[in-house]
PLY file of the C-alpha trace (Angstrom):
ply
format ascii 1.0
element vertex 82
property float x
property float y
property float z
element edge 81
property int vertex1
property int vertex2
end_header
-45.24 -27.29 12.95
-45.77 -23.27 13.24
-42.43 -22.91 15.93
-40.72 -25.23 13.28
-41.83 -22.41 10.34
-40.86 -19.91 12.57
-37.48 -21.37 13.16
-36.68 -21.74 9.83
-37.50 -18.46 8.70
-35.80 -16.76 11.53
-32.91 -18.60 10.18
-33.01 -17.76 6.88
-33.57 -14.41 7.46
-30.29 -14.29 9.83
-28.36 -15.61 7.01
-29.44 -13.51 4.42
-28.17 -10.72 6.54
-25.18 -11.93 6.89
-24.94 -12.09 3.09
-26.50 -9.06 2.69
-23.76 -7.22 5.61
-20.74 -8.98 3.24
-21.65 -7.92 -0.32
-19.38 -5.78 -2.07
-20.65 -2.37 -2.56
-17.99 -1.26 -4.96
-15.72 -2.79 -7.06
-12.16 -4.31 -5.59
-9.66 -1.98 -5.60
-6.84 -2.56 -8.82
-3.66 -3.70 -7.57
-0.77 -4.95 -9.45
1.43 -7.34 -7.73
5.15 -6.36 -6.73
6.34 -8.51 -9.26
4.35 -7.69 -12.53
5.68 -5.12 -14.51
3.95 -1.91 -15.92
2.88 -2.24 -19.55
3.86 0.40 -22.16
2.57 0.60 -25.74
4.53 -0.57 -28.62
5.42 2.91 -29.99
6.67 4.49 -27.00
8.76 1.71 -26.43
10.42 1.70 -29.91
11.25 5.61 -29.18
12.31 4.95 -25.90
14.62 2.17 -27.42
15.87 4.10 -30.31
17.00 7.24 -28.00
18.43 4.69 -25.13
20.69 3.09 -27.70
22.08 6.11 -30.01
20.08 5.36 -32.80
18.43 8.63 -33.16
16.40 11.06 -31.45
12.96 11.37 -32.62
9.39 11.54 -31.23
7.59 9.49 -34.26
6.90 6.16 -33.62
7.07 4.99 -36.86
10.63 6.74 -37.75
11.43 4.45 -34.30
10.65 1.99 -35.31
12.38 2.06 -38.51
15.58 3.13 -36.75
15.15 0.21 -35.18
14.21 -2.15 -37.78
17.56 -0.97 -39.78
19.61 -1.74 -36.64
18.47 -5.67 -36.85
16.07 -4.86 -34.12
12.16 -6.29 -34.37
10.34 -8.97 -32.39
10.76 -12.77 -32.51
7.12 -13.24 -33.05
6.79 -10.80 -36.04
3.61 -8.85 -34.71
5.32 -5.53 -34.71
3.97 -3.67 -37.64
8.06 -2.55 -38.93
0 1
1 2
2 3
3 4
4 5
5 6
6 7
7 8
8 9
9 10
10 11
11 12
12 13
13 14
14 15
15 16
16 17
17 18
18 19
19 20
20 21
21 22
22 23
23 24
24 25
25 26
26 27
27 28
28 29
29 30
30 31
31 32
32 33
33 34
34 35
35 36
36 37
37 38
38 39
39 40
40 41
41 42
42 43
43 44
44 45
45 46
46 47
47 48
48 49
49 50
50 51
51 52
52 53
53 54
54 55
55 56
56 57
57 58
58 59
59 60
60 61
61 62
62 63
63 64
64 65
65 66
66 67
67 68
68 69
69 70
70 71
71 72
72 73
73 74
74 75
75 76
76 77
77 78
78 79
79 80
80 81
């Protein structure tokens, strides 16, 4: 009964070293996939857009957007805030 005790804690103890040896220390590393594509915020998109198609040059978000807006341009889904 004691060398069966003895076995099983010899075996325990093996496997939580094993676990112990395997465990993350830091957290995984961020990686996007080749596929996905960057994110960009709402705003600097809408200036972005407005310069890329001749609408007018301007820095301000909102007057982007509002260039924008006037051309026919604004989400399908309505959650812009034009």
């Amino acid at each position: 009964m004691k060398s069966l005790l003895a076995l099983l804690s010899i075996l325990m103890a093996s496997a939580m070293i094993a676990i112990l040896v395997h465990a993350q220390t830091a957290p995984p590393a961020t990686t996007t996939s080749l596929i996905s594509q960057p994110l960009i915020q709402e705003g600097i998109l809408s200036v972005k857009l407005a310069g890329d198609l001749n609408l007018g040059m301007t820095e301000n978000e909102a007057e982007a957007e509002d260039l924008l807006s006037a051309a026919g341009i604004a989400p399908r889904n309505g959650d812009a805030k034009y």
